[in-house]
C-alpha positions in Angstrom: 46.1 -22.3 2.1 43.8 -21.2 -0.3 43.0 -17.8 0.8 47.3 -17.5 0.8 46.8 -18.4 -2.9 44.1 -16.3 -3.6 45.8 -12.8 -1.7 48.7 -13.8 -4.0 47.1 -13.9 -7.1 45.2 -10.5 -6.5 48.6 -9.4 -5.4 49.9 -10.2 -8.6 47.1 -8.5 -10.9 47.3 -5.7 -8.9 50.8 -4.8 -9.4 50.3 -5.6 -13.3 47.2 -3.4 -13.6 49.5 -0.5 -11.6 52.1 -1.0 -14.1 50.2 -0.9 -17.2 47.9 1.8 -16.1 48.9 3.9 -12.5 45.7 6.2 -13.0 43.1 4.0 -13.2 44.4 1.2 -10.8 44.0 3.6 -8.1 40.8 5.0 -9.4 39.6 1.6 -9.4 41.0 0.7 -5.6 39.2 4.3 -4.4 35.8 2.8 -5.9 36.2 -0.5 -4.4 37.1 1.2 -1.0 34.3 3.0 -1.2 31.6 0.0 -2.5 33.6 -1.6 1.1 32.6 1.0 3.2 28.9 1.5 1.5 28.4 -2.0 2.9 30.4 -2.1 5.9 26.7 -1.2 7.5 25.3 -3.7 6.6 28.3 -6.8 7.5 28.2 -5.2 10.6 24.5 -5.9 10.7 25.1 -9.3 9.4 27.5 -10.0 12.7 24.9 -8.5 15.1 22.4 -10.3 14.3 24.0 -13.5 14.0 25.3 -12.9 17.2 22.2 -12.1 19.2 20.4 -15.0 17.8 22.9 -17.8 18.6 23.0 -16.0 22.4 19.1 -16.1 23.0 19.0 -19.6 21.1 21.4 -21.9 22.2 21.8 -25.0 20.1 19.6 -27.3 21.7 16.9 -25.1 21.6 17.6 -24.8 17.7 17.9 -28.4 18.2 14.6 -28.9 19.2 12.6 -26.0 17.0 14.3 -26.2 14.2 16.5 -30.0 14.2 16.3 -33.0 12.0 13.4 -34.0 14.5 11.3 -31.7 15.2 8.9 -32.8 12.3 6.2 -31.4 10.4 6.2 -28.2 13.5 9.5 -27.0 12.5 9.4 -27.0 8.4 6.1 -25.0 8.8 7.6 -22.6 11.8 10.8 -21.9 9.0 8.5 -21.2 6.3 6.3 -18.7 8.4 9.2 -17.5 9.9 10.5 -17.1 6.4 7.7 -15.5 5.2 7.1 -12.5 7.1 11.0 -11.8 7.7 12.3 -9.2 5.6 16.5 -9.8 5.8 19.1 -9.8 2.7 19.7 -12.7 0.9 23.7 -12.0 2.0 22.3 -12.1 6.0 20.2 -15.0 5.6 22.6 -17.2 4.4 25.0 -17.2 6.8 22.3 -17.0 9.8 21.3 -20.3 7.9 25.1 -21.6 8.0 25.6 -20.5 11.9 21.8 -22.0 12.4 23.2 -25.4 10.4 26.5 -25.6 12.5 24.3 -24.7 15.6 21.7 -27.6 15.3 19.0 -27.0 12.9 18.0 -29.0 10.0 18.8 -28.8 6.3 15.0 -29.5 5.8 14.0 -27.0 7.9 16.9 -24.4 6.9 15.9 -24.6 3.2 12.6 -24.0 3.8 13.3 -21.1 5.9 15.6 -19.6 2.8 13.6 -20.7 0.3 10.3 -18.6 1.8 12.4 -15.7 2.9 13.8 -15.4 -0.7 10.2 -16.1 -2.4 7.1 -15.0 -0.2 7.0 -11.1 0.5 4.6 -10.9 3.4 5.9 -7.7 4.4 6.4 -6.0 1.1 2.5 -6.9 0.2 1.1 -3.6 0.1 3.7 -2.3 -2.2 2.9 -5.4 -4.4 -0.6 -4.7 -4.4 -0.6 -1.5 -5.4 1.8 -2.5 -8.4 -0.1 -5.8 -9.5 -3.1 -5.7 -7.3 -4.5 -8.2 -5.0 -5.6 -10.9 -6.6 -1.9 -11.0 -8.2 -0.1 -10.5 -5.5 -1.9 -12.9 -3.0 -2.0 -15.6 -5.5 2.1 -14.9 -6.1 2.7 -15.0 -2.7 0.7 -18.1 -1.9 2.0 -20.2 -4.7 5.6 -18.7 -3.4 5.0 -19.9 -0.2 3.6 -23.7 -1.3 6.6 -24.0 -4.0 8.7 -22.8 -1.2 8.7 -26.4 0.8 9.0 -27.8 -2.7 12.0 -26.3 -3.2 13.4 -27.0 0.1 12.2 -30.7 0.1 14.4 -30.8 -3.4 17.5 -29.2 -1.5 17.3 -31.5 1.5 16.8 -34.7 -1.1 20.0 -33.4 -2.5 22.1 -32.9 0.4 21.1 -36.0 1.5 22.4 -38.1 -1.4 
């Protein structure tokens, strides 16, 4: 019902921006075609991956890596997995939902998030050579440790 309401509201604005100005409403829908179809790519690559990973990981054996129960083991395997996996924030996320809905833990989800978003394990030489080692390793390191902070926090919250 609400994406009815939304598609009718846009619906709306649209045909109110074509009246008051024709020219640049359809300037403005050839642009936001073509922003679509810059990152059609890259949904695309959002599907496939999702897809392979829930067919060689079927929810129990999410269950047991990554579940409410699989302890101290899975937080650390999400943040190292985290860590040294180089994905968009927009392709993270929802591999985090369909990992969620699939079995895995909020705890272990948010720590896998938090230290893809933070630690940059495979962008380190580029960091080095910008800030140099000392500040990179140190960023990364305190990334990674503020990383379970942060998803300790999250799974506190969700909790409540």
């Amino acid at each position: 019902m609400d994406t009815i309401f939304l598609y009718i509201i846009t619906g709306v604005l649209l045909a109110i921006s074509f009246i008051k100005d024709a020219k640049k409403t359809k300037k403005a829908l050839i642009k936001g075609l073509r922003a679509i179809e810059g990152l059609l790519p890259q949904l695309v690559t959002v599907v496939i991956i999702i897809a392979v990973m829930l067919a060689i990981f079927d929810s129990q054996t999410i269950s047991r890596y990554l579940g409410d129960d699989s302890g101290v083991f899975g937080v650390l395997a999400a943040g190292i997995i985290g860590a040294i996996t180089l994905i968009p924030g927009f392709v993270a996320f929802q591999l985090a939902g369909e990992l969620l809905h699939n079995g895995a833990g909020v705890l272990q989800i948010a720590t896998f998030v938090s230290s893809l978003m933070m630690v940059g394990f495979i962008t380190l030489p580029l960091e080095i050579s910008y800030f140099g080692k000392r500040v990179a390793f140190a960023r990364n390191i305190f990334a990674f440790i503020f990383s379970f902070g942060a998803a300790f926090f999250v799974s506190w919250v969700v909790g409540l």
